[in-house]
N, C-alpha and C positions, 0 to 999 in steps of 0.2 A: 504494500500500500504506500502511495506516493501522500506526503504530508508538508507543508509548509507554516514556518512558525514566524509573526512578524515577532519578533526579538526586542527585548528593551536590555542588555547583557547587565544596567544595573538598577535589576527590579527584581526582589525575590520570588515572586508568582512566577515572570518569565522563568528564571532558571531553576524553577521547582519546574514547572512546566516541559521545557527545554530539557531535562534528567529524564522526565517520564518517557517521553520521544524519544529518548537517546536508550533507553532500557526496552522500547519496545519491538522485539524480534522483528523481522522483516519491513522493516520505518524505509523507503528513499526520503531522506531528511532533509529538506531546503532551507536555511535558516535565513531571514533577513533582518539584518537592523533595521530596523524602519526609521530611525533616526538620521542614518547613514545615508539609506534607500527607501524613498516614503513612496508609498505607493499611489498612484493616482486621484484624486476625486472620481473617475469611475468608478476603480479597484477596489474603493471603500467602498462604495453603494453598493456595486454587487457584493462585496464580502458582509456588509450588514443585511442585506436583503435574502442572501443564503443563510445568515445567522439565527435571521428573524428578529433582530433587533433595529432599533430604530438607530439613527445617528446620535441625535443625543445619548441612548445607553450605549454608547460607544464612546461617547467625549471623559474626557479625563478632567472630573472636575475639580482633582486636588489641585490642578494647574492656577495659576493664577489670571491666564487669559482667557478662561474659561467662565469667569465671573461675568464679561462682556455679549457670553453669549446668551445670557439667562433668558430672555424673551425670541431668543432667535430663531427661526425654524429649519428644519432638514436640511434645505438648498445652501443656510449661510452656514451653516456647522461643516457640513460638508467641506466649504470652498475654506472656512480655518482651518480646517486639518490639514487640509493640502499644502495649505500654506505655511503650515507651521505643527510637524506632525508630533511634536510632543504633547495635542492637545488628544493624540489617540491612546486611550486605554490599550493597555497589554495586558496578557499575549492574546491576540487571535493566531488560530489555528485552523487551517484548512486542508481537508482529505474529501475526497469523494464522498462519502458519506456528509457531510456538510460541512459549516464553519460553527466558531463557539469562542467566545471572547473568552477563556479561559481564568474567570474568577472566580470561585478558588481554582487551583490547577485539576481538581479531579473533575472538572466539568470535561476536560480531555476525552475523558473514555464514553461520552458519549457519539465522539464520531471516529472513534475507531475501530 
């Protein structure tokens, strides 16, 4: 099973996360810093829309730039992330079987 993990390497969930996938037999393991490598404003919509969550449950509100977007809707969360992707919750995780923002990390083993 092919899995890829958007990565935060200094956020304990991720590398609780990141251990799981790395311990799980037959993993093709992609790992991305998404701080590094952000992934598109597409890339997020589809990856929340496969998750089933909304962009807001996606936004990282311990951020401080996250306070600005308090009335905001889907389309402007979105275009902050992109812009500025410390504003995305980690880890997401994505396999064929779906995607899952991985908080706590055992939310993992539902799509694998």
């Amino acid at each position: 099973m092919k899995a890829t993990i958007f990565h935060n390497p200094r956020c304990g969930t991720s590398r609780s996360t990141l251990a799981m996938l790395e311990a799980e037999p037959g993993i093709e393991l992609t790992v991305i810093d998404y701080l590094k490598t952000p992934p598109s404003r597409d890339a997020l919509a589809r990856l929340y829309e496969r998750a089933g969550i909304s962009p807001r449950e996606g936004l990282r509100t311990k951020e401080a730039a996250a306070a600005a977007l308090a009335g905001a809707g889907d389309a402007a969360i979105l275009d902050a992330m992109a812009a500025d992707p410390i504003l995305i919750e980690r880890p997401l995780v994505e396999t064929e079987k779906g995607v899952r923002l991985c908080r706590p990390a055992e939310k993992l083993r539902e799509i694998l």
